[in-house]
Every structure is written in structure tokens, then in C-alpha cells.
N, C-alpha and C positions, 0 to 999 in steps of 0.2 A: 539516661533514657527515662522518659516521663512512663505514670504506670498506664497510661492510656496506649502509650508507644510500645509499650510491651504484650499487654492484650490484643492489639491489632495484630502485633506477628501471631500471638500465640493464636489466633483465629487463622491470622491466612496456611497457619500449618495443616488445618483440617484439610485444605483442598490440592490437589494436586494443580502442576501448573497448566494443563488440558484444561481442566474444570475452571482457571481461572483465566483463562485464555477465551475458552464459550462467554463466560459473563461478563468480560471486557472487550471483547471484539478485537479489530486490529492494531496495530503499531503496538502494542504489547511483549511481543514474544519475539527473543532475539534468532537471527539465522541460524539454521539449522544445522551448520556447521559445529556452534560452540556444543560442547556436547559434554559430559560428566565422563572426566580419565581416571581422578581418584576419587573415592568414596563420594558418591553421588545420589545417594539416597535421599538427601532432603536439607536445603540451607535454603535460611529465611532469613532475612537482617537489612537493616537499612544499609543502602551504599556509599560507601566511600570511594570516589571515582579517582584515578591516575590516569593524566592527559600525555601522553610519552610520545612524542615523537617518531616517526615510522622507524623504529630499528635503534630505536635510544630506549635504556631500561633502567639504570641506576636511580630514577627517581622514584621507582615502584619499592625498592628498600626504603627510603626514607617517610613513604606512605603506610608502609605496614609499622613504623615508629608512632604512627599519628593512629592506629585502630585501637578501637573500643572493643569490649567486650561486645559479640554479638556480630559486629561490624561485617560485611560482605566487601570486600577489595576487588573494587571494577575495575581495570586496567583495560583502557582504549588504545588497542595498540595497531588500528587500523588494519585490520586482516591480515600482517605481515607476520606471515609462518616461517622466514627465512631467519629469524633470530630467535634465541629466547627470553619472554620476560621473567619467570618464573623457574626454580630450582629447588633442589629438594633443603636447602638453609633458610631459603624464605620460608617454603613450608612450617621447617622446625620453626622460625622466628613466628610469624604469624599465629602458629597452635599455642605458643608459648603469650603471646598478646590476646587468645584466645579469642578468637576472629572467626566469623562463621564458616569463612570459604571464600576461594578467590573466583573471579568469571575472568576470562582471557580473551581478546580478540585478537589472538596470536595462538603462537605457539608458547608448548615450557621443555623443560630436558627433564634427566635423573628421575625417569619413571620408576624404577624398582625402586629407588631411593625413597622418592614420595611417597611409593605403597607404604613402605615401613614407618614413616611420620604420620602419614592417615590423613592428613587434613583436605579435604575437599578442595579439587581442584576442575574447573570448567574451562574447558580452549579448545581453540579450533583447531589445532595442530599440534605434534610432537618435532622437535628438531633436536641436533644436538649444539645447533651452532649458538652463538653467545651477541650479545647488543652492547652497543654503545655507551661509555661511560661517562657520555658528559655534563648527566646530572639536569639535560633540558625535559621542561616539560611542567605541569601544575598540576597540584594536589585540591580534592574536593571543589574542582568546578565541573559544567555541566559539559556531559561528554557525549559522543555517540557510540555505541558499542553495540555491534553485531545487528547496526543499521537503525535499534532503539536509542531515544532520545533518554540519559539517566541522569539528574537531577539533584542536588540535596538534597535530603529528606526522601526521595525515593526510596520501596521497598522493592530489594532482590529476591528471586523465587526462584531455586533451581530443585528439578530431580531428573531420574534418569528420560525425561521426555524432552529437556530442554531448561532454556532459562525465560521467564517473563520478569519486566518488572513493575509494579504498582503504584498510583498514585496516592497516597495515604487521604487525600480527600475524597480520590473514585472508590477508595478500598468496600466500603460497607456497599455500596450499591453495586460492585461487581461482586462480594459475595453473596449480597441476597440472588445476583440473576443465576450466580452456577448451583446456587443449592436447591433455586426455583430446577435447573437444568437436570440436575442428578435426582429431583424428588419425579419429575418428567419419567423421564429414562426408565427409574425404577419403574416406577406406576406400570408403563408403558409394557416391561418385561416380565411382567406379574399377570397383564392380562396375557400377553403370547404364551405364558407358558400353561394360560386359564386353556385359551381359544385354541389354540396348537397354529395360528393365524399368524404367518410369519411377518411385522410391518417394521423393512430396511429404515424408514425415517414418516416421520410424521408431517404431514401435507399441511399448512397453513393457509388460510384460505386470504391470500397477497398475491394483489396482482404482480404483473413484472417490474416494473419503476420500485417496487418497494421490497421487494426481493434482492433487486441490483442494490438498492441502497442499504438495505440491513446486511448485506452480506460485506459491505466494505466499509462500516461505520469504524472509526477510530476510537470512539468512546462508546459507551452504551446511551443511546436515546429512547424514547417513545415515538420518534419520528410526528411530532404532530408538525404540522402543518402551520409555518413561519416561524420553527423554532431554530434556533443554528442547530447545525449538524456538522460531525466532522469526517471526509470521507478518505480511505486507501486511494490514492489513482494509480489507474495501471499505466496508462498512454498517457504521451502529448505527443501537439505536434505545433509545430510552428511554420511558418512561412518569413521572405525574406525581408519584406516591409519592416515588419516589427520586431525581427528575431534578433538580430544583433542587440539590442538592448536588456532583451531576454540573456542573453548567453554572457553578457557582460556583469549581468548581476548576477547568474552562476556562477561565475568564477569566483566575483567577491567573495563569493560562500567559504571556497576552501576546499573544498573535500574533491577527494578524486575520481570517481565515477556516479552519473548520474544514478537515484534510486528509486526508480519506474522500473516498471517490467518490461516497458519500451518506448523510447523518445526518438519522433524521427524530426529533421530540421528537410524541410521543401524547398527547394530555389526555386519558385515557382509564379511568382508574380512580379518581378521586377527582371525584364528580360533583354532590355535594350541596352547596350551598353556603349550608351552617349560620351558618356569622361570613364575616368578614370573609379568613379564611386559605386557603380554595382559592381564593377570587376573585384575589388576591395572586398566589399558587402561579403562576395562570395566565398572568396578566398580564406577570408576570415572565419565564416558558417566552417564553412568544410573542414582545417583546422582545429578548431575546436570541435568540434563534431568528434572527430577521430580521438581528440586528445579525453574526452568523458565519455565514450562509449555511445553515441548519441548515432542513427540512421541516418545518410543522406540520400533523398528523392532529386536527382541533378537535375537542371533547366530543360525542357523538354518530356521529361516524364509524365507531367499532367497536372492537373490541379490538386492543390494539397487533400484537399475534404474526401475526394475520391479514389486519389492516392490510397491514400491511410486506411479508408475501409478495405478496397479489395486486396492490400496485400498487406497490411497488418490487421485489421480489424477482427472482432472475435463477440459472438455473441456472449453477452452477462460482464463483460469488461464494462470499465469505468475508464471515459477518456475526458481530459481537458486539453482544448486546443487555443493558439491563439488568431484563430480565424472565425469571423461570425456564425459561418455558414457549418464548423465542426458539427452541428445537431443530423447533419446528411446523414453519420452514422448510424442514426438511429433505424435505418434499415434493414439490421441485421439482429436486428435486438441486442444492441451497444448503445450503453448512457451514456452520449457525446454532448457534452457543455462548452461552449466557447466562451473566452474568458479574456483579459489582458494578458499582456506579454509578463508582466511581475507575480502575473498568477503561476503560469506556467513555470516560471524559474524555482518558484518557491514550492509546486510538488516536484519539479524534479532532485529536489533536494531530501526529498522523503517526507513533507512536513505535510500533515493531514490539511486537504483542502474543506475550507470553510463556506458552508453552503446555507441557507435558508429550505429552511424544509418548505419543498416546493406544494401547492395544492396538484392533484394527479386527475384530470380528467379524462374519462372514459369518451370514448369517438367509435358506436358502433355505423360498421361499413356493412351494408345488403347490398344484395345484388352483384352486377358488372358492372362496367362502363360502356357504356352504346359505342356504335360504329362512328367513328369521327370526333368520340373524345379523347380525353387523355389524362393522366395523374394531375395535369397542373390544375383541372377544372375543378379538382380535389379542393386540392389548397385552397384554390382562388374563392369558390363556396364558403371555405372556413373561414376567409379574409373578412371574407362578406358579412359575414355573422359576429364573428368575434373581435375583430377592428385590427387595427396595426400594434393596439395597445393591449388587448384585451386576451394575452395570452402572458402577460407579466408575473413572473410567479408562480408561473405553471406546465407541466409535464402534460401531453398529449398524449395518453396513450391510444390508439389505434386499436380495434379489434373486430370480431364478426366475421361473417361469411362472407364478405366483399374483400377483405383483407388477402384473402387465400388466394383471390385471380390474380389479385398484383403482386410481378416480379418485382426482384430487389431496384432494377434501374428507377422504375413507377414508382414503390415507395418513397427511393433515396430525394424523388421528385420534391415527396409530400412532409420528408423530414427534414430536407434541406432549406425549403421556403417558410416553415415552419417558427423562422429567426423575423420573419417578418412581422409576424405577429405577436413578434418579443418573449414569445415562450424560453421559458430554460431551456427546452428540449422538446423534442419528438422520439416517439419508440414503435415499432411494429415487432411480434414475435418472430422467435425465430424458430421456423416451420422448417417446411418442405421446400417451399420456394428459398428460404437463404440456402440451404444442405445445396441445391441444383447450383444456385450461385457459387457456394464457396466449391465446390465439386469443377465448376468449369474454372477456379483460378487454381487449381492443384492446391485448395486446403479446406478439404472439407471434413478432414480430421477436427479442426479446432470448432464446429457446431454440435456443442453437447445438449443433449436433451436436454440438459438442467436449466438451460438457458428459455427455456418455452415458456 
């Protein structure tokens, strides 16, 4: 280990992985599952990843042969807690190659045992049952573990909060942001306890488009405006035109359930069944659907864009759709982005979508709408002004005291045509008017203030 590689850990030891979590943003920090069973007070060390097969473990011994000094042993063992990769002789082997600690996406056994050996161990489960000895599987390639993407050369970070792990090129610019974070906080806690003025969190004066987008950044940015940005998505949704080629390059992937917070597939535009080829189309969607954890809206439910908002949709969400029109969400104070079908595949695979920091224009609304207009005359006005072109690049956001009279249907008007103008997107907050919306589809639970 070079001595440059060794100051870096011995820095990222000052922060806990919270503190390195704030100054890295998302895709960072593994499920919340993996959790510290033995001695978990603090491992840092670059990774050494084992690719094992769901429920085959024999290769994780010949990987603890291959640990350095320092080494953290990532064993990807796809969330299967029905076997164990880990025991209390790998423990003793491992301390004895003097290894930092192992992270699990499984389970281990010989709990008492490992207490007595000590060496740090992180999983998601205890079992007592035993894995497969057939030695399949690869050592030091790039794996996913506990839904993180870990890497060669990646750095492992676990204590009792969790596990993150770190890009040793992001490393100094995520610890200048958490020590910027922790120097905040402090400050912050020095005057409440000046003022006796109790303040839960500190306001930033960001509209909402940039609120939504700092809050799901995958890397840390400046967000300026045309720079790539990498975001969390929470949604997709697809329709049945273009979704089968979507779902066919999911599969390529490999992995066994989609990793969005929610993907639904619509059978919603191709509805005639002339031959034999939508019948197919569908049969196939629905199928795979089931088989990745994926929603399906059957033929007859409605149209995908309005689908998706009223019975998934969720103010301060991040959705990518593969229908033009997905920005309709933006009526609820949801960042809906339409995109390609190979987009779509590729967050549902967990892999931070790549954006262009959009320019965000402000759109204040006065007044009402007179008798005998309507939301479209909205639009049609901004059509007017701004061209078919002239919204390329750019976030709409909506706001003002005209905003307030129009229901979600009227907005969803003004965010759905909104593609017309080639905009990224459209947004309106989320007020009073969505809580009445989501209130009449029974979820108005999911409209939190923080979303406003």
C-alpha cells in the first residue's frame, strides 16, 4: 500500500460513515440491513471483493489467502441469508492475515465463537446453515454488495451506523464537504445554546428543482448549470411500445430484482390485438414484471403519465419514464424526466442516472383564470413565448399566487405539454391543492411538507 494510500484511510478514520455519507450524497452507503455483529466500532481499508454465487461460499476462503494487511473482505453474496459465508475459522484465518474486517451480504454462523476471535464482522443475517462447496465464483472483480457498486481500489468504511464505501478520487472532496457539515452543525449548536432558539435544520434559500436534485445527487456537485450530474431515481415507468426492449436489456444485467423504489410497466398504448404480436408484447411485460418485482397498470387502466402520478406518484420523488409526456408528474411536486427505454433499464439496475444540470426557470402565476379558460391556455401562452425549442435544457418551475387556484388535473395540464417545449421537465409545489388530490386517491399520507 502506497504511503499516499495509507493517509487517505488514516483521514477517512476521523469521520464517522454518517458524516461521510452527508458529504457524499447517495449510492454510497450499503442497506441497512448489513449491520456490525462483531466488533464494529471502526474498519477502514480498501476492498477486496468475493463474487460467490447465491448460496456457494468456498471461494471466500481462498480470498481471505489473497488479503493484505489492512484489506476489508467484501463478499457479494446477493442477500442470501439462508446459508453461511463466514465462520468463526475464517474469522481466526482472516485476524491472522490481519485483515481489517469482513462486510457480508449474507449471513455467517459461530457467533459466540467470532466474539472470542474479535475480528470485525458486518452481515445482514445470522444462520446456522452452511453453502456450497464448489469453489464457483471470482476474486477482486467489481461487485454489488448491499445494492453498492465496490470496485478495486475502492475504500470500505464501517461502524456501528453502517457500511459506506468511497471513491479514493471523490475521497478529499467528500471529506472537505462533511467537515464543511460537522463545522455547520457545530456552529449552529453553539448559537442555540447562545439563543436558547431551538433550529431542527437549517433553511437554504433553494428553490424546489434544486432541493429535489441535491437531495438525490449520487456524487457531490455544485450543480451549476450544464454540468453532468449524477442522480438516485426513485420511479420508472414504461409503457408497452418501447418497454420490451427495456426489460430485455434488464435481464442482460443479471441481477434479481429491480433497484428503484418503484417500477411500474403500463400496457397501455398498444391495445389492439390484430396478430398474435401485442398478445406476446404483453404476456412477456407481465412475466417478467412478476419475475423482478416490477408493477403492472393492465390494458384498460389508463394512461401511463397519469397512472403513475395518482397511484404511485409522491411529492420530492425523482422519476424517469420512458414516455414523453412522464414530466405530467410534475404536478404534484415530483421531478418526472422522460427519457429512452435503455435509460430506464439502466436505473432500474440501481446505476445513478446522468443528467445535465438543467438551467431552472422561475414562471410566476397572478391571478385566476377568467370564465371560459382553461390550464391549456397556460401552456399554450408559454408555447407562444418560448418556442417548441426554447425550453431545451430547462426546468420550469411554476409558482406565485395563480399557482394556488389550480387543481392537480390543471397543473398536470401545464406539466404534461410542457415536453412540448422540450423542456427537461415542469414542477409545481406541493401545497394544499396536491394533499386534496392525494387525499381523494386514499394517499395523502405520502405529501410531506418537506416536499414544498
Amino acid at each position: 500500500m502506497t504511503e499516499e494510500r495509507k493517509k487517505l484511510i488514516e483521514d477517512l478514520r476521523g469521520f464517522t460513515t454518517s458524516e461521510l455519507c452527508d458529504g457524499a450524497g447517495l449510492y454510497h452507503s450499503m442497506d441497512y440491513t448489513i449491520k456490525p455483529w462483531i466488533n464494529g466500532e471502526r474498519i477502514v481499508g480498501p476492498a477486496l471483493m468475493v463474487d460467490v454465487p447465491s448460496g456457494e461460499g468456498a471461494i471466500v476462503a481462498d480470498a481471505i489467502l489473497q488479503a493484505k494487511e489492512g484489506d476489508v473482505i467484501v463478499v457479494a453474496g446477493r442477500g442470501n441469508c439462508s446459508c453461511s459465508y463466514w465462520g468463526d475459522h475464517r474469522s481466526f484465518c482472516a485476524r491472522m492475515k490481519k485483515a481489517a474486517g469482513v462486510v457480508i451480504d449474507g449471513a455467517f454462523r459461530d457467533v459466540e465463537e467470532c466474539k472470542e476471535v474479535g475480528f470485525p464482522v458486518f452481515a445482514r443475517g445470522i444462520t446456522c446453515g452452511t453453502a456450497g462447496k464448489s469453489g464457483a465464483g471470482a476474486i477482486n472483480v467489481t461487485v454489488s454488495c448491499g445494492g453498492v457498486t465496490v470496485r478495486p481500489g475502492d475504500i470500505v468504511v464501517g461502524d456501528r451506523n453502517g457500511v459506506c464505501v468511497i471513491r479514493p478520487e471523490e475521497a478529499k472532496e467528500i471529506m472537505e464537504r462533511a467537515l464543511r457539515k460537522r463545522e455547520k452543525q457545530k456552529t449552529l449548536v453553539e448559537e442555540m445554546k447562545r439563543t436558547g432558539v431551538v433550529v431542527t435544520k437549517v433553511k437554504m434559500a433553494q428553490n424546489l428543482t434544486r432541493k429535489i436534485l441535491a437531495s438525490h445527487l449520487a456524487k457531490p456537485s455544485e450543480m451549476k448549470p450544464g454540468e453532468e450530474i449524477y442522480l438516485k431515481v426513485d420511479q420508472t415507468l414504461t409503457h408497452d411500445i418501447n418497454a420490451v426492449m427495456t426489460y430485455l436489456a434488464f435481464e442482460a444485467v443479471g441481477i434479481d430484482r429491480v433497484r428503484t423504489e418503484c417500477s411500474v410497466s403500463h400496457l397501455d398504448h398498444n391495445l389492439l390485438y390484430l396478430d398474435h404480436k401485442t398478445p406476446d408484447d404483453h404476456i412477456y411485460l407481465q412475466s417478467v414484471a412478476k419475475k423482478y418485482g416490477v408493477y403492472v397498470s393492465r390494458p384498460g387502466n389508463g394512461i401511463c403519465h397519469a397512472i403513475q402520478v395518482a397511484r404511485f406518484g409522491a411529492p420530492g420523488k425523482l422519476s424517469m419514464g420512458g414516455d414523453s409526456h412522464t414530466p405530467h408528474g410534475g404536478a404534484i411536486g415530483m421531478l418526472c424526466i422522460g427519457v429512452g427505454g435503455m435509460d430506464v433499464a439502466t436505473a432500474m439496475t440501481g446505476v445513478p442516472m446522468r443528467l445535465k444540470m438543467p438551467e431552472i426557470i422561475r414562471v410566476n402565476l397572478t391571478g385566476r383564470l377568467r370564465p371560459g379558460c382553461n390550464a391549456k391556455e397556460v401552456i399554450l401562452e408559454m408555447l407562444r413565448r418560448v418556442t417548441v425549442k426554447g425550453g431545451l435544457g430547462k426546468v420550469f418551475e411554476y409558482v406565485g399566487p395563480g399557482v394556488e387556484t389550480l387543481e392537480v388535473s390543471a397543473r398536470a395540464t401545464i406539466a404534461n405539454m410542457g415536453a412540448e417545449m422540450g423542456a427537461t421537465t415542469s414542477i409545481f409545489p406541493a401545497d394544499e391543492q396536491v394533499r386534496k388530490f392525494m387525499k381523494a386517491q386514499e394517499r395523502e399520507g405520502v405529501c410531506p411538507d418537506a416536499a414544498r
